[in-house]
LUMZAFI-561088 format. One record per residue (C-alpha): x, y, z; residue in one letter. Coordinates in steps of 0.2 Angstrom, whole numbers, padded with zeros to 4 digits, always signed. Layout:
BEGIN
XYZA ...
% end
This chain:
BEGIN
+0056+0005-0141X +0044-0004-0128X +0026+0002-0133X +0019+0006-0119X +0002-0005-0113X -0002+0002-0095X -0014+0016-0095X -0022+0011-0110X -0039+0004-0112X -0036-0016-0115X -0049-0028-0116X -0052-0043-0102X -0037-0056-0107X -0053-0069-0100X -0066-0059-0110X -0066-0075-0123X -0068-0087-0108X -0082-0081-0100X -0091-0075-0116X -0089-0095-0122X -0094-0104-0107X -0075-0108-0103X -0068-0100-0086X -0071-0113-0074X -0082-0105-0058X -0081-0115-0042X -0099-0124-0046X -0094-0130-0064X -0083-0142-0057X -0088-0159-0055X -0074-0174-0050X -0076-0192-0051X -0085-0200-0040X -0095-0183-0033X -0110-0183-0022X -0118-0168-0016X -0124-0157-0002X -0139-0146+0003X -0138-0139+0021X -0154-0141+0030X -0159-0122+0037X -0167-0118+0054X -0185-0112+0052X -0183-0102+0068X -0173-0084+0071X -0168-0088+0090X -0170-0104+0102X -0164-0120+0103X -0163-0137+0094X -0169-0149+0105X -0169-0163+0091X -0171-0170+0072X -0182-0181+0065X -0170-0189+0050X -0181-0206+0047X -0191-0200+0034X -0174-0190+0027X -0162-0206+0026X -0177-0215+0018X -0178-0203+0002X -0168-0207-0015X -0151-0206-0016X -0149-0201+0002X -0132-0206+0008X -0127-0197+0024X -0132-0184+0034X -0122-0172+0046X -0126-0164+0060X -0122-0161+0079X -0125-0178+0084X -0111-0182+0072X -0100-0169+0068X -0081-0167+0074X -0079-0161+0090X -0073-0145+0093X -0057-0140+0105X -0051-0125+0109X -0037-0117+0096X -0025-0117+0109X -0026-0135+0109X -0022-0134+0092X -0007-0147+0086X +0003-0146+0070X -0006-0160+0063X -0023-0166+0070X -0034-0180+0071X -0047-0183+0058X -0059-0185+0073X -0057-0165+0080X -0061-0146+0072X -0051-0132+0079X -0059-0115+0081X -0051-0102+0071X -0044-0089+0080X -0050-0077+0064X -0036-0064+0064X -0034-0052+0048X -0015-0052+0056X -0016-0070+0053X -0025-0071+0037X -0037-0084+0042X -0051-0073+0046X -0070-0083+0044X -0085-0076+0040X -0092-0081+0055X -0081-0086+0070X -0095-0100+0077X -0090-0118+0070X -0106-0128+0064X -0115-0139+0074X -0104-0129+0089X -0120-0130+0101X -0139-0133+0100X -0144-0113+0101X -0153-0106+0087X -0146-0088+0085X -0152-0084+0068X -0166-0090+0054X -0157-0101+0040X -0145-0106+0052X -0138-0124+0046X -0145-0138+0058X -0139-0153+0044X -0132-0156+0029X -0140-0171+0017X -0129-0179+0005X -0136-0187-0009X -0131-0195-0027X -0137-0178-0037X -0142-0163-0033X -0159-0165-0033X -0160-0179-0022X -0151-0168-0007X -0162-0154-0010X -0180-0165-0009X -0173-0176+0006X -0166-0158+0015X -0184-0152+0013X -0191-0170+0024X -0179-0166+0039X -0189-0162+0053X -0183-0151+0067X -0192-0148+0086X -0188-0132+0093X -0190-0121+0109X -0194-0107+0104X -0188-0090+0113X -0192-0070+0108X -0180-0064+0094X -0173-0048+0093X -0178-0044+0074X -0165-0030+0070X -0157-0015+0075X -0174-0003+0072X -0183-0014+0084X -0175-0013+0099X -0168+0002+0112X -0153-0009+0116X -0138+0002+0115X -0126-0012+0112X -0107-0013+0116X -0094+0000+0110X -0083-0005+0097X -0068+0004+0110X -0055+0006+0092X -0066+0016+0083X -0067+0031+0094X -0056+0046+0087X -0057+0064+0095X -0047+0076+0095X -0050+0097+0101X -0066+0099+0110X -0082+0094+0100X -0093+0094+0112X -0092+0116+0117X -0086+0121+0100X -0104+0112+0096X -0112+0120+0108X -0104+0139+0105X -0106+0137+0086X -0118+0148+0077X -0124+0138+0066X -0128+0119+0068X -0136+0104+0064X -0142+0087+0073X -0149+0075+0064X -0150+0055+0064X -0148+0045+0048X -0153+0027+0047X -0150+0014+0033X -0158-0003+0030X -0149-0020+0029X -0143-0024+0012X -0138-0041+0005X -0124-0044-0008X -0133-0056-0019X -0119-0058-0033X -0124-0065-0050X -0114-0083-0044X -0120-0092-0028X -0107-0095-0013X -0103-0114-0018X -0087-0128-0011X -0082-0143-0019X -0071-0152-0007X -0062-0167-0010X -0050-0176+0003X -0034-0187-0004X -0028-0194+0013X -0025-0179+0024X -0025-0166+0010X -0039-0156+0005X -0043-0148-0009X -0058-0136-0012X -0065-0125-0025X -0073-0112-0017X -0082-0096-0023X -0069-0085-0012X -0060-0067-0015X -0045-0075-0001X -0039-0091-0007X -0026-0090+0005X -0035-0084+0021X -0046-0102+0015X -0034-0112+0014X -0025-0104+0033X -0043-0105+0041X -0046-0124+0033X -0031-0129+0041X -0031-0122+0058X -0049-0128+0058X -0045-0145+0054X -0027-0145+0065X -0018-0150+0047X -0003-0137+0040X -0007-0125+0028X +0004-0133+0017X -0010-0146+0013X -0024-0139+0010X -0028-0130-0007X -0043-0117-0012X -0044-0117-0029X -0056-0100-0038X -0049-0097-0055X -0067-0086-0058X -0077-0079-0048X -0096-0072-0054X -0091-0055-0040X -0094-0055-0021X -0092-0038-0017X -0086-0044-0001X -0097-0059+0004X -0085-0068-0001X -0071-0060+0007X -0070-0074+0020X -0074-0092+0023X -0093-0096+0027X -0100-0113+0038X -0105-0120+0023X -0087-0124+0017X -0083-0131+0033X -0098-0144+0032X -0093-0148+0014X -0077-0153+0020X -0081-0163+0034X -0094-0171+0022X -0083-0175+0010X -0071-0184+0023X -0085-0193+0031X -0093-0202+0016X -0074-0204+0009X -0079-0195-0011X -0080-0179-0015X -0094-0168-0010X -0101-0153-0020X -0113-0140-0012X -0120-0126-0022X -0130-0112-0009X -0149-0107-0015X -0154-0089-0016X -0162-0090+0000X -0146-0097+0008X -0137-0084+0001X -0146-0072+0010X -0145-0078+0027X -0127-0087+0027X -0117-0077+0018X -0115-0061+0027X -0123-0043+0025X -0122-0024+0025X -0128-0022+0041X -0141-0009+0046X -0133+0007+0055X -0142+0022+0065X -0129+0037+0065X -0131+0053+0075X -0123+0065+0066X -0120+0084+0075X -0112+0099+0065X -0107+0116+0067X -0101+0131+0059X -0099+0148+0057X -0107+0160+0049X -0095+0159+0034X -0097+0141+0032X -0079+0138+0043X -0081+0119+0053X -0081+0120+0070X -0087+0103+0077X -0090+0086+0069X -0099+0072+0081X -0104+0056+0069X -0108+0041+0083X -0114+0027+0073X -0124+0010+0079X -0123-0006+0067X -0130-0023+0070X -0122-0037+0071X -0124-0056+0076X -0127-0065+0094X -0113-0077+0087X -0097-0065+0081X -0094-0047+0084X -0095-0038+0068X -0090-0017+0065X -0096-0008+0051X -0081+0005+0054X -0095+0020+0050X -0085+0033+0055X -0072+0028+0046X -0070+0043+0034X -0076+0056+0045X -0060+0063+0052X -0051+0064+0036X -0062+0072+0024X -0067+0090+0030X -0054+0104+0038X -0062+0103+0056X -0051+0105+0072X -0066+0097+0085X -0072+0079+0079X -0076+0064+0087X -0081+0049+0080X -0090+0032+0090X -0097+0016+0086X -0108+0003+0095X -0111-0015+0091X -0129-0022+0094X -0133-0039+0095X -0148-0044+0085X -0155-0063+0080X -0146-0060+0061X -0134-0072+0051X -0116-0060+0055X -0115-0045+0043X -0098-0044+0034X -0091-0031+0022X -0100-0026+0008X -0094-0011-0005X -0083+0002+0002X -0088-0006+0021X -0092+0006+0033X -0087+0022+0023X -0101+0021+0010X -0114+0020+0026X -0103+0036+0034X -0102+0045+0021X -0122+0047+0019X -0126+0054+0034X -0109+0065+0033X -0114+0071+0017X -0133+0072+0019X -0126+0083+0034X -0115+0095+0024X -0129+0098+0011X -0141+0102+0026X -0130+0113+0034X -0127+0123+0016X -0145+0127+0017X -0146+0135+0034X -0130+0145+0028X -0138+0149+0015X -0122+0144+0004X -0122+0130-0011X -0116+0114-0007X -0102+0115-0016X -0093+0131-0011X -0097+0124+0009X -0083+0109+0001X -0074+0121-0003X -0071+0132+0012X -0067+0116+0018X -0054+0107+0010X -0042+0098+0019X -0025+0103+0014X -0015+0087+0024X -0025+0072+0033X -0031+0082+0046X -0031+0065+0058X -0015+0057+0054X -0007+0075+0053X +0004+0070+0038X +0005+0077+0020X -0008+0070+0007X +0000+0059-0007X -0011+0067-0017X -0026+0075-0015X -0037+0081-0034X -0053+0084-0024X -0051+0099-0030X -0050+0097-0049X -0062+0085-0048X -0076+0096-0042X -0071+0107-0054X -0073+0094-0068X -0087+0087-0061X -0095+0102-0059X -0092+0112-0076X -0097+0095-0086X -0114+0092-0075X -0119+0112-0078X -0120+0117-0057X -0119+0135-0059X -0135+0136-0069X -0143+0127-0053X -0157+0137-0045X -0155+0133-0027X -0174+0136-0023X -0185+0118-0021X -0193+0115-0034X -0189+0128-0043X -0183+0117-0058X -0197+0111-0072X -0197+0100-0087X -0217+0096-0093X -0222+0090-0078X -0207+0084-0069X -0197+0091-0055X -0179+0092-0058X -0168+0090-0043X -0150+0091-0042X -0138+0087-0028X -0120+0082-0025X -0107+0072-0012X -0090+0069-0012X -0083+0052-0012X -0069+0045-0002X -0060+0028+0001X -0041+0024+0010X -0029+0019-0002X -0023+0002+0002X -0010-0011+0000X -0003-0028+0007X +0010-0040+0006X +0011-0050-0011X +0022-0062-0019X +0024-0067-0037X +0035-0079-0052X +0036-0077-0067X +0043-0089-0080X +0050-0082-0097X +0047-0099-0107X +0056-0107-0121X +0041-0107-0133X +0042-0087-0133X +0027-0085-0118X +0027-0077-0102X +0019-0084-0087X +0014-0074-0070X +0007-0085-0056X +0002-0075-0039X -0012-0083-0026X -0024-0068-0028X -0037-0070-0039X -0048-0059-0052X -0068-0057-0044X -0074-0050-0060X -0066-0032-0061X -0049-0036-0072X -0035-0044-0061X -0028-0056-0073X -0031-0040-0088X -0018-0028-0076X -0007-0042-0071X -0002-0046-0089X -0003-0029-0094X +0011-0027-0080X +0022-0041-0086X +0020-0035-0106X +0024-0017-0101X +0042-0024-0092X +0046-0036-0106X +0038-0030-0122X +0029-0047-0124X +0011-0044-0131X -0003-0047-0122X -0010-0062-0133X +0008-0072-0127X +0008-0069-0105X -0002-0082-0096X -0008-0077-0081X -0013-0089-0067X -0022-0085-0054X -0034-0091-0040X -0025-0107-0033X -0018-0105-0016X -0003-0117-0021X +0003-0102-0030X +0016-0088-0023X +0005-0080-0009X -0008-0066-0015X -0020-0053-0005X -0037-0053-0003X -0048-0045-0019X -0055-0033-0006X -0052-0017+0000X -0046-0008-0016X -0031-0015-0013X -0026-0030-0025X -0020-0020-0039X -0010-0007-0029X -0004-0024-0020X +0000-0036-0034X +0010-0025-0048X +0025-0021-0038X +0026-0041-0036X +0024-0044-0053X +0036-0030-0056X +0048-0037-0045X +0046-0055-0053X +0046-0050-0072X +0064-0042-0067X +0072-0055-0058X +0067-0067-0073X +0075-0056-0085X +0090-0055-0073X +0090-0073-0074X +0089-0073-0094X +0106-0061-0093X +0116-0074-0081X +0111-0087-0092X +0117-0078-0108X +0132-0074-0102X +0136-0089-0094X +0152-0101-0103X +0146-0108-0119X +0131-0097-0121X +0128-0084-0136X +0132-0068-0125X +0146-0078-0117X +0161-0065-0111X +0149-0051-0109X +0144-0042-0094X +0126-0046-0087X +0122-0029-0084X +0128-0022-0103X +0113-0033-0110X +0097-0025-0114X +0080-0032-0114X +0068-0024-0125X +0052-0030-0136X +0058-0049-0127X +0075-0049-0133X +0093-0048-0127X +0104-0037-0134X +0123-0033-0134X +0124-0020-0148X +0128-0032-0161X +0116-0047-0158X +0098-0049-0153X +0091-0064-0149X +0072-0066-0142X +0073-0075-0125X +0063-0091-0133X +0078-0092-0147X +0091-0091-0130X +0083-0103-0121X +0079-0116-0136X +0100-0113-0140X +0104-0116-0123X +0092-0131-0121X +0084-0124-0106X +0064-0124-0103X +0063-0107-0092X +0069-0093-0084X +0062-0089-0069X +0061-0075-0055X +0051-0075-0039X +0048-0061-0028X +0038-0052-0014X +0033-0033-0012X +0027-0026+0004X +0020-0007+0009X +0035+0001+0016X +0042+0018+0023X +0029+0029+0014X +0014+0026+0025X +0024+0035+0038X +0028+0048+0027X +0013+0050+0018X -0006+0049+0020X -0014+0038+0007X -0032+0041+0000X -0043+0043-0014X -0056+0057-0019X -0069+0060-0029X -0088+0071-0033X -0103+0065-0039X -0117+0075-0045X -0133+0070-0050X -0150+0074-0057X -0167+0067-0051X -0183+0069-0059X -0201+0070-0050X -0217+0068-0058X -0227+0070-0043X -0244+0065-0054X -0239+0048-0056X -0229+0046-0039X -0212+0043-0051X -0193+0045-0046X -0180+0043-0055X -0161+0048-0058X -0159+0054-0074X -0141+0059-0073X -0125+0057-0065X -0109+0065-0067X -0092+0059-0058X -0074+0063-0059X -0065+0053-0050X -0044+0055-0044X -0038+0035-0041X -0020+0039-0047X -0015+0032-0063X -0031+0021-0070X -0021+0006-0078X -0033+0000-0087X -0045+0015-0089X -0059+0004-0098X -0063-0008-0082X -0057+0008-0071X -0071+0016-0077X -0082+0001-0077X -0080-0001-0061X -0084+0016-0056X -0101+0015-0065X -0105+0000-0057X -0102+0006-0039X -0112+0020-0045X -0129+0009-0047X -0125+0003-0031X -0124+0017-0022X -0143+0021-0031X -0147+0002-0024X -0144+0010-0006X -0151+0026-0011X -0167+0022-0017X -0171+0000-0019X -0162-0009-0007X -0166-0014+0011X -0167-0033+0017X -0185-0035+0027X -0188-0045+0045X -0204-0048+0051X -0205-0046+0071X -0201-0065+0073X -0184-0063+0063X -0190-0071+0048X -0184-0064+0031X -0197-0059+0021X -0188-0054+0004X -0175-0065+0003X -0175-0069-0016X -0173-0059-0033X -0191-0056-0035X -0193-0046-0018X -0178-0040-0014X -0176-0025-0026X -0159-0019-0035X -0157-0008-0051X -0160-0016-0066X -0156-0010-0086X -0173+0002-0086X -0166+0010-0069X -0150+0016-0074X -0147+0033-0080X -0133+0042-0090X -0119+0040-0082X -0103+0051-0086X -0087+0046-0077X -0069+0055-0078X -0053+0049-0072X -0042+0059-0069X -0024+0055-0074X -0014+0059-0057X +0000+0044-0055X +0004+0043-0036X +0021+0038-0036X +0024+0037-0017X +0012+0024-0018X +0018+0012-0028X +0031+0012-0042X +0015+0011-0057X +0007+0027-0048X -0013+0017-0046X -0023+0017-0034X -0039+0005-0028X -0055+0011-0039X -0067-0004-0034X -0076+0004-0017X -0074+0022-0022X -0088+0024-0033X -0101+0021-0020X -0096+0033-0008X -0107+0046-0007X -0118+0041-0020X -0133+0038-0008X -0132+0054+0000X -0132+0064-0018X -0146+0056-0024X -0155+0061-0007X -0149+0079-0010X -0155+0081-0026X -0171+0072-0019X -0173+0087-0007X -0168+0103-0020X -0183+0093-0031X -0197+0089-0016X -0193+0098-0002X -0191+0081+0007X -0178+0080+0017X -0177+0060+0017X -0163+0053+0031X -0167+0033+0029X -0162+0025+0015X -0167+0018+0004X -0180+0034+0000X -0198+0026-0001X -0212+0035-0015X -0222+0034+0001X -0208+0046+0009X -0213+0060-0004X -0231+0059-0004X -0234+0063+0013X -0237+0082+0018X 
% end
């Protein structure tokens, strides 16, 4: 019998790799012939260029080229857009997730002399090394005019443009608010946050006639490669994006940034390949952002802690030069029984690089006012957090009006609860001591959609006894290429140490996005789907004249432990294939979301509670517990399941208590490096107790799994600022909470 390798914890296939220095990121490469770039960043946060000094620049060592407006492609209209286009033209992407070319940031570089953020690219230098680009980057001079910036979303009283598809209602929010009892109306703010993943955004592009190839930092080697070529008017077909590792994104790296585009056209001009590795600094204003959100939450109840009326109405930044939506209210609808809610969201335009998603996008900023909310509200009911929830659960998704797939929330308060010790919590502030800290403890719940794409797959049952499964996704860090072969050694009995798993390479059968929650949910079935139309493939070639099962039916033969049987012989698929002298056998196939999501509503749940201690003396905060439980389905691999709960967790203590990118009044980022920007290190983390539970949701997918990457966040932020409260009597609604916050009277 098959032994069973799904739902167990398996270590990292690429563990070996990256602990010896051998995965292969996008800046390790290096091809013949390389030369590289260093984008030249505006020192301004609005105006316009109105010229470059390069003299100085071109004279410096090593300097080869240099691009910019006076000599990029031109730009024309995507419309325009022919199947194959001159070398001599870029072509704006129409930047559709339908399409699966979205960009970072819709505005092509060079597209006009308007300065709309600081670090925006003016030039590129290319140079025979690294440091030869950088120094002569740094002797580029730029003239300016130079017009008022609008620094962020806390410094102006522009109410922005609606973002029209987020607005949900439904009842009458509005008078049931009104007539309510009890109630609450309160706005929460957060600041900016920046991604800054361990590896820099980096390209390599290199051009072979009218192919290009790049190795890219990327989480969508195929919405790359579709935005590459509708950019450059060439067919998908010949452009590759190549990221067999990635050091995470969590999301920056979703989509394709101006920096890519530059390489390329680079690398085209000067006729060799051209490498550009992004600074810290770079990374911070070109690479996207959580944006910063205002959210005016109002909420009612009766007296017996019954919802009457939810209004979230949410503001986030976003860029003069794309349209971003944080999609705040996202959650709101769907968590809480409530009959009157009503959910909006404004866009306003401030002189910032365009934000993008970061962690649970959206949902972990809503569910911090949201949750912060529901605690506030317990109070003046009088009633403990946690039985409010309660009176409160949602049977069915209360905004889609359909059934839950499944929803634990439930057991996993109960979990969480009984293994955290809540019912010896004394509700009065400060009422909890240890020497002379203040014990504090709050809890959230946690939330995030469950979601899946379109995915296709091969695998190749080879003659030297290995399996090899091949999808254009690709694995950011969290275990992709662990639960792919774990997948393909469940169906076929072949141990893990003998599947190859390729992944990363848009040449390959077309993957999603590593986003979302959604690759693993998305890929098995492909895989699945795959793996059986190989070993379909083994049965019609052992059957076939002349072969060893030769007379038998197909369908009689069994595959187990990787061999065919009839009853009477067993043979390995590598003996099969070396006696019928045949190198493979190989099955292809796609998987797609189907009727369910009509039938069904999809999403996952989870509670975090958490400790925080106080020691007003020596103005010090600190979390010194958390405890989750966590219902994502059936955890696949519950050893990076739960890793990556417990990072999302410090996270979500990033937004709660370290992390906020800084502007001065001229737009100018004033923290844009390790040193300044602040993020939980090893000294910060506390103990952390995280329980899955094992709750397949088969209507899902066939493998019962749901996302786990964004759901650990959510909700975080506002726990930490509950327990907060229960230890100070501060009721802190801007994250991230500030000492300075708790020390005033």
């Amino acid at each position: 019998m098959t032994e069973t390798v799904i739902g167990h914890r398996t270590a990292r296939i690429d563990g070996e790799l990256k602990l010896t220095g051998k995965a292969d990121y996008a800046a390790d490469h290096n091809l013949p012939n390389q030369v590289y770039g260093y984008p030249v960043p505006s020192t301004i946060a609005c105006g316009k260029l109105l010229g470059l000094d390069l003299d100085e620049a071109r004279q410096a060592p090593g300097v080869i080229d240099i691009v910019h407006r006076g000599n990029f492609p031109q730009l024309q209209p995507s419309d325009n857009n022919p199947a194959c286009g001159a070398a001599a033209r870029l072509y704006r992407s129409p930047s559709t997730m339908g399409e699966e070319n979205k960009v970072g940031e819709v505005r092509l570089p060079f597209e006009d002399d308007g300065i709309h953020y600081e670090g925006q690219y003016i030039a590129m230098v290319i140079a025979d090394t690294f440091e030869h680009a950088r120094a002569a980057a740094r002797l580029v001079k730029a003239r300016y005019e130079v017009h008022e910036a609008v620094p962020g979303l806390f410094y102006t009283d522009d109410e922005g443009e609606e973002a029209g598809d987020e607005a949900v209602s439904r009842g009458d929010p509005a008078g049931a608010f009104d007539a309510a009892p009890v109630k609450l109306d309160q706005t929460y703010t957060i600041a900016m946050e920046t991604h800054v993943a361990m590896e820099m955004h980096a390209s390599i592009a290199h051009w072979e006639g009218d192919r290009l190839t790049i190795y890219e930092s990327t989480q969508g080697v195929v919405f790359q490669r579709n935005a590459l070529a509708q950019i450059f008017g060439i067919p998908p077909e010949k452009v590759t994006v190549i990221a067999h590792y990635i050091g995470s994104g969590f999301g920056s790296k979703l989509f394709m940034w101006p920096h890519a585009v530059i390489t390329a056209v680079a690398a085209q001009r000067v006729g060799r390949p051209v490498k550009t590795v992004l600074s810290r600094q770079q990374n911070f204003c070109n690479a996207g952002n959580r944006p910063a959100s205002r959210q005016h939450m109002r909420i009612a109840a009766d007296r017996d802690g019954k919802l009457l009326s939810i209004r979230h109405d949410s503001y986030n930044e976003t860029s003069f030069v794309d349209e971003y939506t944080e999609s705040i209210g996202s959650g709101t609808p769907r968590v809480y029984a409530c009959d009157n809610v009503s959910v909006s969201q404004r866009r306003v335009k401030v002189n910032h690089g365009t934000p993008t998603s970061m962690r649970a996008p959206g949902e972990v900023s809503g569910s911090f006012a949201l949750e912060s909310a529901m605690d506030e509200l317990a109070i003046a009911l009088d009633m403990d957090p946690l039985e409010l929830r309660r009176r409160n659960f949602a049977d069915r998704d209360p905004s889609a009006d359909l059934p839950w797939s499944g929803n634990h929330l439930r057991e996993c308060w109960d979990d969480a609860s009984r293994r955290f010790g809540w019912d010896q919590r004394n509700p009065q502030v400060g009422s909890m001591r240890d020497g002379h800290e203040i014990i504090g403890w709050g809890m959230a719940d946690a939330t995030w959609e469950a979601m899946r794409s379109h995915c296709s797959a091969r695998v190749e049952l080879r003659a030297d006894g290995r399996v090899q499964v091949a999808c254009g996704t690709q694995d950011i860090g969290t275990g992709t290429y662990t639960i792919v072969a774990q997948t393909a050694s469940e169906l076929t009995g072949v141990p893990l140490e003998r599947i190859e798993v390729k992944l990363g390479d848009s040449m390959l059968p077309a993957g999603p996005l590593s986003g979302g929650s959604m690759a693993t949910a998305t890929v098995m079935p492909a895989v699945a789907g795959a793996t059986r139309k190989a070993i379909e493939r083994l049965k019609q070639l052992a059957v076939a004249e002349g072969a060893p099962f030769a007379g038998k039916e197909a369908d009689a033969l069994e595959f187990e432990n990787g061999a065919l049987s009839d009853g009477s012989q067993t043979l390995s698929f590598a003996e099969l294939l070396d006696k019928l002298q045949r190198g493979m056998a190989e099955g292809e196939a796609s998987a797609a979301p189907g009727e369910e999501k009509d039938k069904f509503s999809f999403r996952s749940f989870g509670a975090h509670f958490v400790e925080v201690r106080w020691d007003p003396g020596i103005s010090r905060l600190r979390v010194a517990r958390v405890v989750s439980t966590i219902d994502i389905g059936r955890a696949i691999n519950p050893l990076t399941a739960r890793n990556q709960v417990e990072g999302a967790i410090v996270m979500g203590m990033g937004m709660g208590l370290f992390e906020a990118t800084e502007y001065d009044p001229a737009g100018n980022i004033y923290n844009n490096n390790y040193a300044d920007y602040i993020v939980p290190v090893h000294a910060d983390i506390p103990d952390i107790e995280v329980e899955l539970l094992d709750s397949p949701d088969y209507n899902f997918n066939e493998f019962g799994a749901r996302g786990v990457g964004e759901i650990g966040i959510t909700g975080m932020a506002a726990a930490i600022a509950n327990a907060v409260y229960h230890a100070t009597g501060k009721r802190i609604r801007d994250m991230p909470i500030k000492i300075a916050d708790l020390m005033e009277p």
